[in-house]
N, C-alpha and C positions, 0 to 999 in steps of 0.2 A: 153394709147390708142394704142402701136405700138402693142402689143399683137395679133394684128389679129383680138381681137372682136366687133363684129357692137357695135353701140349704140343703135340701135334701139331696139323699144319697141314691136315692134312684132311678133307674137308668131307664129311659123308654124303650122299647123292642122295636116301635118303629119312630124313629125320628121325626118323620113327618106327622107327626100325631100331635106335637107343643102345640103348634098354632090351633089347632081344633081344639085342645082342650082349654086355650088360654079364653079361644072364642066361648066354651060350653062357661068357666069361671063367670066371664060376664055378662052370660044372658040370663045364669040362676039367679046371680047377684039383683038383675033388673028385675026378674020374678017374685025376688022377694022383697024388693024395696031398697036394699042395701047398696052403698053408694061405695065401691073399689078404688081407695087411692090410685090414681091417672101414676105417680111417682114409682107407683108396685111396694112399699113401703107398708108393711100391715101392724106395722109396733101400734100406731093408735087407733087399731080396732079393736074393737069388743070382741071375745075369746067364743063368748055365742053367735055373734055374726059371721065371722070365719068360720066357727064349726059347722052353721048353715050352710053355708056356700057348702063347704066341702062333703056332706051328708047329702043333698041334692047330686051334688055330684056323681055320688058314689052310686046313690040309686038311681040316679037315668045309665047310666054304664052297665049296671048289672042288668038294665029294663033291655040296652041296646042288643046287651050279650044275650040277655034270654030268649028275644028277638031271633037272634041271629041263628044262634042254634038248633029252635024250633023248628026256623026254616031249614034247615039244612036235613033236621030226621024225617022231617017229610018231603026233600028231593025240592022243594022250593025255597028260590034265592030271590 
């Protein structure tokens, strides 16, 4: 498992989208202080510091989607 690869079981819709998210994981991580095993090895993080990372996460996605869509019902991209 220190390999760096998730377990998870789900699949991207667009491929090219790892590296941007892997890029979004460590710019929150830097915003909050929190320092991302270089190894990608997360056993000896704290269960609250990963939850950070990934809550940050979750809410700039929904900010990018909300973003996105807004423009779209009013004709601007």
């Amino acid at each position: 498992m220190a390999t760096g690869r998730s377990r998870s079981n789900n699949q991207l819709v667009v491929q090219q989208a790892a590296s941007a998210l892997e890029q979004l994981k460590y710019e929150v991580a830097q915003e909050l202080g929190i320092q991302v095993p270089q190894d990608g090895y997360y056993g000896y993080m704290a269960t609250r510091d990963t939850g950070a990372i990934g809550g940050h996460i979750t809410r700039r996605l929904v900010q990018i989607a909300e973003q996105q869509l807004s423009g779209q019902a009013f004709g601007k991209r």
